[in-house]
C-alpha positions as CSV (number, residue, x, y, z in Angstrom):
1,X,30.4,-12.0,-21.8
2,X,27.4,-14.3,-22.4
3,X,25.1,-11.9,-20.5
4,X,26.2,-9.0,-23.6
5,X,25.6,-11.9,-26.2
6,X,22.2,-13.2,-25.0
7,X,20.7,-9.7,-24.1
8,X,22.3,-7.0,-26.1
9,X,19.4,-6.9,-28.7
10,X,17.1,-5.9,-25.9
11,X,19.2,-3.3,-24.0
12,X,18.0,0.4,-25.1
13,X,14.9,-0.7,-26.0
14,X,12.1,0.8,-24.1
15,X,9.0,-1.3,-23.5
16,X,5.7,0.1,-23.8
17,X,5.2,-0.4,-20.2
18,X,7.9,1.5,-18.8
19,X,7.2,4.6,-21.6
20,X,4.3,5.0,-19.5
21,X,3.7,8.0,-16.8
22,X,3.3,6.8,-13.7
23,X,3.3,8.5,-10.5
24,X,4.2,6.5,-7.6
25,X,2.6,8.9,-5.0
26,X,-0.8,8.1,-4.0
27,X,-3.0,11.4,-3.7
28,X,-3.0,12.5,0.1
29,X,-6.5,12.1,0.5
30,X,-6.1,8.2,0.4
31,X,-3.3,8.3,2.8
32,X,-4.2,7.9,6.6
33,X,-1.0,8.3,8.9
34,X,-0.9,7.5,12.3
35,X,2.3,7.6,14.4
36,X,4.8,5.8,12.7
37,X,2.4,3.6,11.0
38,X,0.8,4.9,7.3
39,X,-2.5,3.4,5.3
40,X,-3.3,4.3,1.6
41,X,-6.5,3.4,0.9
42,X,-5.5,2.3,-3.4
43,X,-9.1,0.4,-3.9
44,X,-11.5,-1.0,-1.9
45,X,-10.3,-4.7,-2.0
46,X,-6.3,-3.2,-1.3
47,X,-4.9,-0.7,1.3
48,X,-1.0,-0.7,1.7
49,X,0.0,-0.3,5.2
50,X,3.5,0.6,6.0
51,X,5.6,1.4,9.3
52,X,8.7,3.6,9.6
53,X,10.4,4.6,13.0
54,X,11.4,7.6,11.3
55,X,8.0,7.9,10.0
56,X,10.1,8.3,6.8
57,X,7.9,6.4,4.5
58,X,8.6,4.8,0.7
59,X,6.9,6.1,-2.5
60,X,9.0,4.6,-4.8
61,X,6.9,2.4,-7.2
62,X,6.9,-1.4,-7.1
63,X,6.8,-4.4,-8.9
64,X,3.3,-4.9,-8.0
65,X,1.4,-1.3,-7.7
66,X,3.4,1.7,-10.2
67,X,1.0,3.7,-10.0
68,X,-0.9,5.0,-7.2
69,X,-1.8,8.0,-8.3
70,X,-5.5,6.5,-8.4
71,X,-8.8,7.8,-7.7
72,X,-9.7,8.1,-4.2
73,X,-12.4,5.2,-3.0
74,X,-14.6,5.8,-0.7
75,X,-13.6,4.9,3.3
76,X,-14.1,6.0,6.8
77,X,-11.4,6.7,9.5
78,X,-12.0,6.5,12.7
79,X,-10.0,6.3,15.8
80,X,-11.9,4.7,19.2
81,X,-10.3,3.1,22.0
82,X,-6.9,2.4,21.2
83,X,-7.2,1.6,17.2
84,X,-7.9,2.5,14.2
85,X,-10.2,1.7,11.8
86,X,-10.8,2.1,8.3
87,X,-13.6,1.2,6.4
88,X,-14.4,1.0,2.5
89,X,-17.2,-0.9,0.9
90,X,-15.1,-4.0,1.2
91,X,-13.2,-4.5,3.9
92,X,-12.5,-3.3,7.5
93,X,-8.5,-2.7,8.2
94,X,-8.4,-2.8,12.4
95,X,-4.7,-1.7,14.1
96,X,-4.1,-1.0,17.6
97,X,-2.2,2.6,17.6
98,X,1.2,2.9,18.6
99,X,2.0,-0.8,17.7
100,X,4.3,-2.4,16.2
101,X,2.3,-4.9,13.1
102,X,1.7,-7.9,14.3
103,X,-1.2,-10.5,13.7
104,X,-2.3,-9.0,17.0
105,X,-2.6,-5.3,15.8
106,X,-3.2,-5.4,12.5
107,X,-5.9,-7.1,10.6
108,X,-8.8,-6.9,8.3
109,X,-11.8,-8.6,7.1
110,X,-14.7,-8.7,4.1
111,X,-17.1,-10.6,2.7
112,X,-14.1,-13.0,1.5
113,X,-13.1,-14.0,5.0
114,X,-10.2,-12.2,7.6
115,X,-6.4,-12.1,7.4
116,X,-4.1,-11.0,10.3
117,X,-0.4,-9.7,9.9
118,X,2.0,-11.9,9.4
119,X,-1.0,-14.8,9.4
């Protein structure tokens, strides 16, 4: 009852934010699967990395990125001994194929230092 009396004023009511169209689905050509593991490159400071064991993966938005539907930057893929790498202007995203993420298999670095899974 005092959840009706305190909000009921604001329930209806669309903000500005959510009347806008997003699309939660990053074009393919920023998307680099591997296995059960997939990387979407969104700038060159941020690429989401995901795993699925069903290599079912989520496109739903979230609270932090609702839209993806961005321009594609500009990064390399490459696969060589046992990982892969991706490269954009900023950073360098390393993981060993077939792993599970660990800070052992999946890290990255840039100009603003390095970071490891789970680190």
């Amino acid at each position: 009852m005092m959840f009706a009396a305190l909000f009921a004023p604001f329930l209806g009511r669309i903000t500005s934010y959510e009347a806008l169209d997003y699309d939660s689905v990053a074009d393919a050509k920023a998307t680099v699967v591997r296995g059960n593991a997939r990387f979407t490159v969104l700038t060159p400071q941020l690429i989401r990395f995901e795993q699925s064991a069903t290599t079912t993966f989520e496109d739903r938005a979230t609270l932090a990125i609702v839209n993806r539907k961005l321009p594609v930057p500009k990064f390399t893929a490459s696969d060589a001994n046992g990982e892969l790498t991706i490269t954009t202007d900023k950073l360098t995203l390393t993981y060993t194929l077939g792993a599970q993420f660990s800070s052992a298999t999946l890290s990255a670095k840039g100009d603003w230092g390095a970071w490891s899974f789970g680190a």
